[in-house]
LUMPATOR-345013 format. One line per 8 residues: number of its first residue (from 1); their letters; for each residue x, y, z of C-alpha. Coordinates in steps of 0.2 Angstrom, whole numbers, plus 5000, padded with zeros to 4 digits. Layout:
NUM) a) X Y Z | ... .
***
This chain:
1) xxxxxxxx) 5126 4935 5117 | 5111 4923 5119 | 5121 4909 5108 | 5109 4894 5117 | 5094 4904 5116 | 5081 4891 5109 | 5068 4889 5098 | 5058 4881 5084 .
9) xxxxxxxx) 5056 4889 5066 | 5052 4887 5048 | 5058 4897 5034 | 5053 4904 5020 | 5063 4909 5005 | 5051 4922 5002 | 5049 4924 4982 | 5068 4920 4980 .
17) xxxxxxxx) 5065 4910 4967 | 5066 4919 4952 | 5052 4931 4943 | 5037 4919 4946 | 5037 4925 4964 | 5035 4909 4972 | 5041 4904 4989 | 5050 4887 4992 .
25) xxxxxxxx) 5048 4884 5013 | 5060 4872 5022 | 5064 4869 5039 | 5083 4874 5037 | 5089 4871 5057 | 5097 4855 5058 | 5090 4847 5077 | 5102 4843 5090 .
33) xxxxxxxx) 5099 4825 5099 | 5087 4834 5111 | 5076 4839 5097 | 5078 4857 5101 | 5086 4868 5090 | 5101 4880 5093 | 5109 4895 5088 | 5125 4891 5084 .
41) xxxxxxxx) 5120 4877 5073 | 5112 4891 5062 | 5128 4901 5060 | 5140 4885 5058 | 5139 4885 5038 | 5134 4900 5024 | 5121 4889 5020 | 5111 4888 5035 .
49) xxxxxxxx) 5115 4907 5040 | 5106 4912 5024 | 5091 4905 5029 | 5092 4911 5044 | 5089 4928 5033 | 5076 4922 5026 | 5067 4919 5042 | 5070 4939 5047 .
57) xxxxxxxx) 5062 4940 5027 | 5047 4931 5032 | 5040 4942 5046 | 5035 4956 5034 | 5015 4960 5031 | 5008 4951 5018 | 5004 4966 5010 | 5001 4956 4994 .
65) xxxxxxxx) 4986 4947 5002 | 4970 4956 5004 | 4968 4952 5021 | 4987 4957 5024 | 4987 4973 5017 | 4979 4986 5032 | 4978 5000 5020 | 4966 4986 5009 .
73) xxxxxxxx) 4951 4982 5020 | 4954 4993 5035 | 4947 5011 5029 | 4935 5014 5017 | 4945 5014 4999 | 4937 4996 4998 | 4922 4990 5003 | 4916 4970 5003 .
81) xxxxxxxx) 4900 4958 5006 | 4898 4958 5025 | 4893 4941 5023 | 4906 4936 5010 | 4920 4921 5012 | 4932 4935 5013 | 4927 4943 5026 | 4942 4947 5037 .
89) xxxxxxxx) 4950 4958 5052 | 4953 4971 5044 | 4937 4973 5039 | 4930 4973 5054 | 4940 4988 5059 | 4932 4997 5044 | 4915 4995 5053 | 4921 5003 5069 .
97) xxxxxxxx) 4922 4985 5077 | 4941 4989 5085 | 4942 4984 5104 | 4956 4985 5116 | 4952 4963 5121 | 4957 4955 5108 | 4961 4969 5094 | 4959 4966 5075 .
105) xxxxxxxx) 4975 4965 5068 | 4986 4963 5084 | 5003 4964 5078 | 5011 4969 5093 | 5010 4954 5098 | 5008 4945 5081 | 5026 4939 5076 | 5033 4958 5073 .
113) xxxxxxxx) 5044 4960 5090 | 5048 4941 5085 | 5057 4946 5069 | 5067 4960 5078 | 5072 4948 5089 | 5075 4935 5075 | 5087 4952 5067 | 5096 4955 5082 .
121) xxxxxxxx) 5101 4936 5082 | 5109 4936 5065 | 5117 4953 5067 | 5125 4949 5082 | 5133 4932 5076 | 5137 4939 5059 | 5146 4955 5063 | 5155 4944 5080 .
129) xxxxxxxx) 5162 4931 5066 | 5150 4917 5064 | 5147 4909 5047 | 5168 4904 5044 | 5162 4901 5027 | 5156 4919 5021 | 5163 4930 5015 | 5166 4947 5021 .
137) xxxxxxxx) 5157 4956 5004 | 5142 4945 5007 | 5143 4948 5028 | 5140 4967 5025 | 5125 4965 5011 | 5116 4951 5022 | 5121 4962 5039 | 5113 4976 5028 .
145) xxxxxxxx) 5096 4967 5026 | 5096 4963 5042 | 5097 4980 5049 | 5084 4986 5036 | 5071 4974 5040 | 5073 4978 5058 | 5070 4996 5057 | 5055 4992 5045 .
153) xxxxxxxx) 5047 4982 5057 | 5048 4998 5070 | 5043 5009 5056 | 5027 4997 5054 | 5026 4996 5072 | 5027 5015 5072 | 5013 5019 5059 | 5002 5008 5071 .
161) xxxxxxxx) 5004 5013 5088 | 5013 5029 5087 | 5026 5026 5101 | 5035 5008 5103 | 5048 5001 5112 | 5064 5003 5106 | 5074 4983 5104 | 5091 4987 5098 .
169) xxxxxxxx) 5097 4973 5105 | 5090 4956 5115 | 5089 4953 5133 | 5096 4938 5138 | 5082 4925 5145 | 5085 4928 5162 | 5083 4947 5160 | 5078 4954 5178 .
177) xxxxxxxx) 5059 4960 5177 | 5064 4979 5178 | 5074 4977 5162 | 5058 4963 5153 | 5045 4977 5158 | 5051 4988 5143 | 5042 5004 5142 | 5036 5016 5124 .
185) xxxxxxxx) 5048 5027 5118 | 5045 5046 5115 | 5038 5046 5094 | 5054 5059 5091 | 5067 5045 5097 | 5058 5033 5089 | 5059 5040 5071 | 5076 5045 5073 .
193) xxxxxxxx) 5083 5028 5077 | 5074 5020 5062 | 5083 5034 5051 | 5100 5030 5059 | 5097 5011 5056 | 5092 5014 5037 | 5105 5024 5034 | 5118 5013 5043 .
201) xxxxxxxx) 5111 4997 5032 | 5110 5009 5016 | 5130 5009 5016 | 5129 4990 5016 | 5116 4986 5004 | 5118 4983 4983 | 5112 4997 4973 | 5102 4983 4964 .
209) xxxxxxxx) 5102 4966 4961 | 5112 4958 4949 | 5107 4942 4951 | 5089 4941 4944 | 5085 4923 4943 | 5087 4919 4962 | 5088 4936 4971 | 5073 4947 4966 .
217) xxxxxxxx) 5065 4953 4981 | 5079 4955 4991 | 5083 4976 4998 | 5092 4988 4990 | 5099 5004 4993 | 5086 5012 4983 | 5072 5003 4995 | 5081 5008 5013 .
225) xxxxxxxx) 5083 5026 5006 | 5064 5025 5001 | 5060 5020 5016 | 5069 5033 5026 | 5060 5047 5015 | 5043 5037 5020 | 5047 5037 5038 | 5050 5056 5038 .
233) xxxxxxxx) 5035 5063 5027 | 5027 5052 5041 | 5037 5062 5053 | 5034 5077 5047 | 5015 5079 5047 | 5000 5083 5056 | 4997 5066 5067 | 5017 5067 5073 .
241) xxxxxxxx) 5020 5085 5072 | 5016 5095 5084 | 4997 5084 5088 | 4989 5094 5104 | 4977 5076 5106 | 4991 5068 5110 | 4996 5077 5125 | 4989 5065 5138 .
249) xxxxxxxx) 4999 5051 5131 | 5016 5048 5145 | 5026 5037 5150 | 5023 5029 5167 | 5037 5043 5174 | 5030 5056 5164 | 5037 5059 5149 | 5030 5065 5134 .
257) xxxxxxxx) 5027 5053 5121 | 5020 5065 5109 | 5032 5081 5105 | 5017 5094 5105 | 5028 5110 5096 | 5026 5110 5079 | 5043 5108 5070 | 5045 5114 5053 .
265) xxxxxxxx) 5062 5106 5052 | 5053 5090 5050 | 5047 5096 5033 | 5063 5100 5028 | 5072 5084 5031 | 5058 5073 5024 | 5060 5082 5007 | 5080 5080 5009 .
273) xxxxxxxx) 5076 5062 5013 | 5066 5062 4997 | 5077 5071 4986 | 5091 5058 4989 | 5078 5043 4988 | 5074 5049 4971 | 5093 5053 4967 | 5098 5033 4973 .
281) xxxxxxxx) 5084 5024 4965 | 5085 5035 4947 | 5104 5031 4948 | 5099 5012 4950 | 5089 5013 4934 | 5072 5016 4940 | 5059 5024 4932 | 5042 5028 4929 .
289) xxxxxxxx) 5034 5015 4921 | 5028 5015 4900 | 5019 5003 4892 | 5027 4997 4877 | 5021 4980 4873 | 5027 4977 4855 | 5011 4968 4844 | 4996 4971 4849 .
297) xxxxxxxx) 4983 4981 4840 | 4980 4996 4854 | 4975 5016 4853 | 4987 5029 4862 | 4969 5029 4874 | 4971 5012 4880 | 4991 5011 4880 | 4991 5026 4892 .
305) xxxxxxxx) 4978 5016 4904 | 4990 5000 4903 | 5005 5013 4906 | 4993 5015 4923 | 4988 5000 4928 | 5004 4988 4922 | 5016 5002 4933 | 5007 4993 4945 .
313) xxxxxxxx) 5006 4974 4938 | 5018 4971 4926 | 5031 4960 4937 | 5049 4969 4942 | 5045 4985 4930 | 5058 4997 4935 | 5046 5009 4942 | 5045 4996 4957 .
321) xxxxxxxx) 5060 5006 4968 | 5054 4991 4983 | 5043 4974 4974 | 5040 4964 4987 | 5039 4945 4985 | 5038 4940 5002 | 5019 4942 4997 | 5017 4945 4979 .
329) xxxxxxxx) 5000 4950 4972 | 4993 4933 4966 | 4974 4926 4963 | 4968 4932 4980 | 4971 4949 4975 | 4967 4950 4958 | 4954 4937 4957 | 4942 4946 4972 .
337) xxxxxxxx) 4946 4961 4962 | 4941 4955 4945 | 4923 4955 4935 | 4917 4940 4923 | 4916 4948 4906 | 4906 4936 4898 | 4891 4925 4901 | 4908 4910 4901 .
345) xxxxxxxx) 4916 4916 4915 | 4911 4908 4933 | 4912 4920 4949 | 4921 4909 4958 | 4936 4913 4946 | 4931 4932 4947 | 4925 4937 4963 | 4922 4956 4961 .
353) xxxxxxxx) 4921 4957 4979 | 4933 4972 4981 | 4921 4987 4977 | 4928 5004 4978 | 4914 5018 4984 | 4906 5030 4975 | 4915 5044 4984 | 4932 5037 4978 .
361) xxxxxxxx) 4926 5039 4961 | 4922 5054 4964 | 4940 5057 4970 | 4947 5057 4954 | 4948 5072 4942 | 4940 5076 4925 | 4949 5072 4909 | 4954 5091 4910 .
369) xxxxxxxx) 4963 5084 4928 | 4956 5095 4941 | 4941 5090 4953 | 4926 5086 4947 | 4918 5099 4959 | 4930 5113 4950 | 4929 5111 4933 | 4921 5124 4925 .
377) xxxxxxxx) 4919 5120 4909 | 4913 5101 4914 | 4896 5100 4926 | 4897 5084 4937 | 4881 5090 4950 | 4869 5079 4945 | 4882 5061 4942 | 4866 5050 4942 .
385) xxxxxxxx) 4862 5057 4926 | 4861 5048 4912 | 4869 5048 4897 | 4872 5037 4883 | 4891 5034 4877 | 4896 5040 4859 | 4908 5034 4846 | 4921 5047 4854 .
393) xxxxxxxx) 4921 5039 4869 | 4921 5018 4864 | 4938 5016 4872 | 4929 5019 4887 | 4912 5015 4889 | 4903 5004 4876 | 4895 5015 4861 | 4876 5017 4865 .
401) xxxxxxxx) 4877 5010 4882 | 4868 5023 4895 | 4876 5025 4910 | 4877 5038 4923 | 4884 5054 4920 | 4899 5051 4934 | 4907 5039 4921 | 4909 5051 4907 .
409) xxxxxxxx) 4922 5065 4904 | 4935 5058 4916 | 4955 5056 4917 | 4962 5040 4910 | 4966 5035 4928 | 4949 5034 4932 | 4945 5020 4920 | 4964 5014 4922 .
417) xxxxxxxx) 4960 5011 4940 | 4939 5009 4939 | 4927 4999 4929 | 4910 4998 4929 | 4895 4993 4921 | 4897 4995 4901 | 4913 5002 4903 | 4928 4994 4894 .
425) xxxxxxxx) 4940 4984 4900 | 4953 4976 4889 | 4964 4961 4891 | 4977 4953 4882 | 4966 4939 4877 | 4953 4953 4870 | 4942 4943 4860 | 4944 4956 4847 .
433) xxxxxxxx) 4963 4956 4847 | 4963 4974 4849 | 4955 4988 4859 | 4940 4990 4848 | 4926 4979 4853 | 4936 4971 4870 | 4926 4964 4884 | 4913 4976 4892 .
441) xxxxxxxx) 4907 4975 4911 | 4886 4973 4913 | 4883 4972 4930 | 4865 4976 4933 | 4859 4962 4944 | 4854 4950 4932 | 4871 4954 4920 | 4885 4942 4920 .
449) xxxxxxxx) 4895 4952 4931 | 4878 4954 4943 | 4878 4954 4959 | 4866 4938 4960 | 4881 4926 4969 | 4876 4923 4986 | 4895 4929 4992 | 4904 4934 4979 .
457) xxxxxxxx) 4896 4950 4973 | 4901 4968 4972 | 4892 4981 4981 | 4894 4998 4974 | 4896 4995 4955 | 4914 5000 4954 | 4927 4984 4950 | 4946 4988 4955 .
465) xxxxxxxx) 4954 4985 4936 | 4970 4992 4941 | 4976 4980 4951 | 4973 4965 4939 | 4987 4960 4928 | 4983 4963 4910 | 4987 4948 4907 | 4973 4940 4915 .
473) xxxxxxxx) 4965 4925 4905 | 4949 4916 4908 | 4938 4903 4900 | 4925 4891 4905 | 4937 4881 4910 | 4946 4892 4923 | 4955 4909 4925 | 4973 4911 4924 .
481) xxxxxxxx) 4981 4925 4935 | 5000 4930 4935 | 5009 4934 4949 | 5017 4951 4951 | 5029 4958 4966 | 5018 4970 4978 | 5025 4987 4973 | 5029 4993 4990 .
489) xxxxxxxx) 5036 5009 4985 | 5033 5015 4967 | 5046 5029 4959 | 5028 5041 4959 | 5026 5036 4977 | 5044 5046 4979 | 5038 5060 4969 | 5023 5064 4976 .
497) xxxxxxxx) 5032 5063 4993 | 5047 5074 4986 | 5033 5087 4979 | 5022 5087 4997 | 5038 5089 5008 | 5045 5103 4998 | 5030 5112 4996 | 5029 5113 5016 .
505) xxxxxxxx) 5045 5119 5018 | 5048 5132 5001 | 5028 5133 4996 | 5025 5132 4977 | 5041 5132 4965 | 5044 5124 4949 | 5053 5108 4957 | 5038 5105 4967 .
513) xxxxxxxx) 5027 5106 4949 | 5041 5099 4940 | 5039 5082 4949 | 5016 5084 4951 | 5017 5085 4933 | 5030 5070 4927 | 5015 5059 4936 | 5003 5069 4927 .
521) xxxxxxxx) 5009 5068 4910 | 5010 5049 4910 | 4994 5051 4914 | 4989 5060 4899 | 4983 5076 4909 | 4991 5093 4907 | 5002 5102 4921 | 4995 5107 4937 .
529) xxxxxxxx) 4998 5126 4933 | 4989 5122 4914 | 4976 5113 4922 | 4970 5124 4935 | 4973 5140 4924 | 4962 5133 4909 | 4948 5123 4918 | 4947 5126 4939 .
537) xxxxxxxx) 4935 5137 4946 | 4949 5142 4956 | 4962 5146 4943 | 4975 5151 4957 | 4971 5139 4971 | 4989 5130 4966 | 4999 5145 4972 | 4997 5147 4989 .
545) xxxxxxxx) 5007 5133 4999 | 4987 5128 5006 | 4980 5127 4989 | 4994 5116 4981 | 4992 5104 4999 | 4975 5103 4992 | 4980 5098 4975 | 4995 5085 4981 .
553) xxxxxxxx) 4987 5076 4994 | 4971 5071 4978 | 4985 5070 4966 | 4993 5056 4980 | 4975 5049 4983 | 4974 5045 4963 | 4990 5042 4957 | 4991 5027 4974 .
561) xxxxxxxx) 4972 5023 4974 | 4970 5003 4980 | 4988 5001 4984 | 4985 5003 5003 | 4991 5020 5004 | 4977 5030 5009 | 4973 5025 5024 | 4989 5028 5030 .
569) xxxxxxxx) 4989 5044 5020 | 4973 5049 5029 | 4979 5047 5046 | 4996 5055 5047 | 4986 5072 5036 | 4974 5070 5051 | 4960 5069 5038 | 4952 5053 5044 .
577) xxxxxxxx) 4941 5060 5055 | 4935 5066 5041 | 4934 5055 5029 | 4931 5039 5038 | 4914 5047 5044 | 4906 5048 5028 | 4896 5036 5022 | 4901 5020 5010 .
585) xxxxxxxx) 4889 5022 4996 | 4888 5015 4980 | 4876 5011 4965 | 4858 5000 4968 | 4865 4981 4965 | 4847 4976 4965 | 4842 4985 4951 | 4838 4975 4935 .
593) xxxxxxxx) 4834 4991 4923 | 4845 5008 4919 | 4835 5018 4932 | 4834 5006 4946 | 4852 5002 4946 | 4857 5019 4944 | 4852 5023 4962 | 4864 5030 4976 .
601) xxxxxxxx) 4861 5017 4989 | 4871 5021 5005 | 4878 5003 5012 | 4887 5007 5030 | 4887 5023 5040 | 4907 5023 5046 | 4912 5030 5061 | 4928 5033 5065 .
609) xxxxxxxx) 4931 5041 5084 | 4945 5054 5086 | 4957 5055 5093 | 4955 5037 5098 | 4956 5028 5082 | 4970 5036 5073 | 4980 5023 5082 | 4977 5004 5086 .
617) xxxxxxxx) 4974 5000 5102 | 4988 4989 5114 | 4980 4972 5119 | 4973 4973 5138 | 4982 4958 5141 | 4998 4966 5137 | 4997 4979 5148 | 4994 4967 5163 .
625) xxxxxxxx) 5010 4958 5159 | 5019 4974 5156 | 5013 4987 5168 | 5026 4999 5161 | 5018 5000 5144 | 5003 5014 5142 | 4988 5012 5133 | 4984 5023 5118 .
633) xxx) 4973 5039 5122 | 4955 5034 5121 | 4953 5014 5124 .
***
């Protein structure tokens, strides 16, 4: 036990503090004469042990922050101003500017090993008896967190690199160099001791929380089980499973990092891992989200989009299985992603810098919810078309505004998560106090919500609405944003995972549709079977195991759009190389007139280079402190 091991830190209490997500920070170590902090004074009292907690708490990813969040700026859901004040590491990675000196977004050696470290340390004291004050009920939760912070900082560590060092435990300072010098783990070790240590903190942690005004934020059963299920869908396909251009990756003896046989098995306990996520967090109460806002003059058309976007913003919903408060979604977020809607509204408070490219609205389906390419009663070839918006559609797209043919005939999820110019987008504070004549988006360049702001300025002509709370209110005074937990893992996140998993392991079956089409329905679109029978050009495509891959890895890609799924998403279905070689393109922000703007104006050509950059590179500095470790194939 290193019990003199010392050091300096600061904790956070990481959104403790009730539903406004805020943070209180305090140094909580009392300093010994020397001025050094030790160990054992931070397990002498309860009081100082618990911060100690919230110091393992404070090592997660910001993934609330848009320069936190990888799956944000990192691929190509979102695109920003080059030049704008915003721009940040992860967008560099987006252009293709990874290196190996220096990497973008180095968290091997950003803090993450830290907080195992910091983990071990309050696992070891706690279950050998420190804190005379605890009691044993509280021993096992907080030893429970604990355990499940540690194994998601692996999983993180996992999804990165692919195969990590294993730190079960901590080396005492004066480790021999043989023992300092740790080398990468085999990927199948890997996974399996994560899913050991979540189970193991599982049997330890609350099936919720009971106390709401200080511990919201704070893991449950429900989020270690959702976890697990995460980490083996991750398992379980392509990029892990059986990835032939991994085969040069070895350990300095040797050893296969990468198991290069395909395992079916995988599948199998990824949608076992899924089913009993589902089972824990439905148990706890969770369920998928429905607006229901009592007061307010709406249609069923806009209370389906707020059932979509508020599943998302509205704080501590019970579709949130894991709400992460450590880095809740505040004005960074929504303020980068948010238009002016009025002449009134300054762009400093509405940045609409977060611009989703034209093919990700192209992603999503028709409003008879399959693709756009397939629907054959609907004819999306020519999406610059122009059209002008009737009566019919007003909930939508202002009535009489022309805009391209794209913006029409679409699922409620489309305008739920997209806005753009005349389209509607509706607020609590709607000048017309209902849903009839709300605020409208003009963003041709010389519009309100133009792109005439010499940084903040959106440059594709689609705003992300869905991730602004709809309780957003601005004036010309200022703009107000609530805070809301990052939704981690959503119930539909489990779902989609339980329906993808089973459907590689059985092929179609009505559970695998049963659980597609609960997401679909709050969505306002008919089952996947209906759908495809009454409106796909290839009515059957959704029962062959290929075909209904096809159709759940889109339904994932729009039920999760702009939640920092995708990339992730795209990397482990191999489909990066793909993807992340098309271009980002979007509508002409220069034009002043119907015609000019409606022009597809390609913005940056990606390139994304495989195998190489379906994992992050390990610093060259590293690997000449540690020459045990291996570099990942291609840098």
């Amino acid at each position: 036990m290193m019990n003199k091991f010392q050091y300096k830190i600061t904790a956070c209490a990481l959104g403790l503090m009730g539903l406004l997500g805020g943070t209180a920070c305090e140094s909580f170590v009392d300093v010994v004469p020397d001025n050094v902090a030790t160990i054992d004074h931070a397990f002498k009292l309860r009081n100082e042990a618990e911060k100690y907690l919230f110091t393992c708490y404070s090592y997660m990813p910001n993934n609330g922050d848009p320069n936190g969040n990888l799956g944000f700026l990192a691929g190509d859901e979102m695109w920003i101003p080059y030049q704008t004040s915003l721009l940040s590491n992860p967008f560099e990675i987006a252009r293709g500017n990874q290196r190996v000196s220096n990497p973008y977004v180095d968290v091997w050696n950003g803090g993450i090993f830290v907080g195992i470290r910091h983990c071990n340390i309050f696992i070891e004291n706690l279950e050998q008896g420190a804190v005379p004050d605890l009691g044993e009920i509280e021993r096992r939760r907080w030893i429970g967190e604990a355990e499940f912070l540690k194994a998601y900082f692996h999983f993180y560590l996992l999804r990165m690199y692919g195969p990590i060092p294993i730190v079960d435990e901590n080396l005492p300072i004066d480790a021999p160099e043989e023992l300092v010098n740790v080398e990468r783990q085999p990927v199948d070790e890997v996974v399996s001791y994560i899913s050991d240590l979540l189970d193991q903190s599982a049997e330890k942690l609350p099936m919720s929380i009971s106390d709401r005004i200080t511990e919201l934020g704070r893991v449950t059963r429900p989020v270690a089980k959702g976890l697990k299920a995460k980490l083996l869908l991750m398992a379980a396909s392509p990029l892990f499973n059986g990835n032939p251009d991994m085969a040069s990756l070895k350990s300095p003896g040797g050893e296969q990092l990468f198991n290069l046989d395909y395992d079916e098995n995988k599948w199998r306990l990824a949608a076992d891992a899924a089913e009993e996520a589902i089972a824990v967090a439905e148990e706890a109460g969770h369920k998928l989200y429905e607006f229901n806002e009592v007061g307010v003059e709406i249609t069923d058309t806009t209370r389906t989009e707020l059932s979509i976007r508020q599943a998302v913003c509205e704080r501590w919903n019970l579709e949130h299985v894991w709400g992460n408060s450590n880095s809740p979604a505040g004005w960074d977020l929504q303020a980068n992603a948010m238009a002016p809607l009025s002449t009134q509204h300054n762009h400093n408070n509405a940045r609409k810098i977060f611009s989703a490219p034209l093919k990700i609205a192209r992603q999503f389906y028709s409003e008879n919810g399959v693709p756009i390419n397939e629907d054959r009663t609907l004819d999306f070839s020519d999406i610059d078309e122009l059209r002008i918006a009737t009566s019919e559609e007003r909930f939508y797209i202002e009535e009489g505004f022309e805009t391209a043919r794209i913006n029409f005939d679409r699922e409620p999820r489309f305008y739920a998560s997209l806005s753009f110019d005349g389209g509607k987008w509706y607020k609590y504070d709607s000048p017309s106090n209902s849903d009839e004549d709300t605020y409208v988006v003009r963003s041709k360049f010389v519009d309100y919500a133009g792109s005439n702001h010499a940084f903040h300025k959106n440059v594709t002509g689609y705003f992300i609405k869905k991730l602004v709370d709809w309780n957003q209110a601005m004036s010309s005074s200022g703009a107000n944003y609530r805070t809301y937990d990052w939704p981690e893992i959503r119930l539909a996140d489990l779902y989609l995972m339980y329906a993808e998993a089973l459907n590689e392991v059985e092929g179609p079956n009505a559970t695998v549709f049963e659980y597609l089409d609960k997401i679909r329905e709050r969505a306002g679109l008919a089952g996947v079977q209906e759908a495809w029978q009454n409106y796909s050009t290839q009515p059957d495509k959704y029962s062959t195991k290929n075909g209904l891959r096809e159709i759940i890895h889109q339904e994932r890609l729009i039920e999760l759009a702009f939640e920092g799924h995708r990339l992730w998403d795209l990397k482990r279905w191999k489909k990066a190389n793909e993807m992340l070689n098309q271009p980002i393109q979007g509508w002409n922000m220069q034009g002043e007139t119907t015609n000019s703007y409606y022009q597809v104006n390609t913005i940056y050509s990606q390139k994304f280079v495989s195998p190489r950059d379906y994992f992050w590179p390990i610093n060259e500095g590293t690997l000449i402190q540690n020459p045990n470790l291996v570099q990942n194939v291609g840098w």
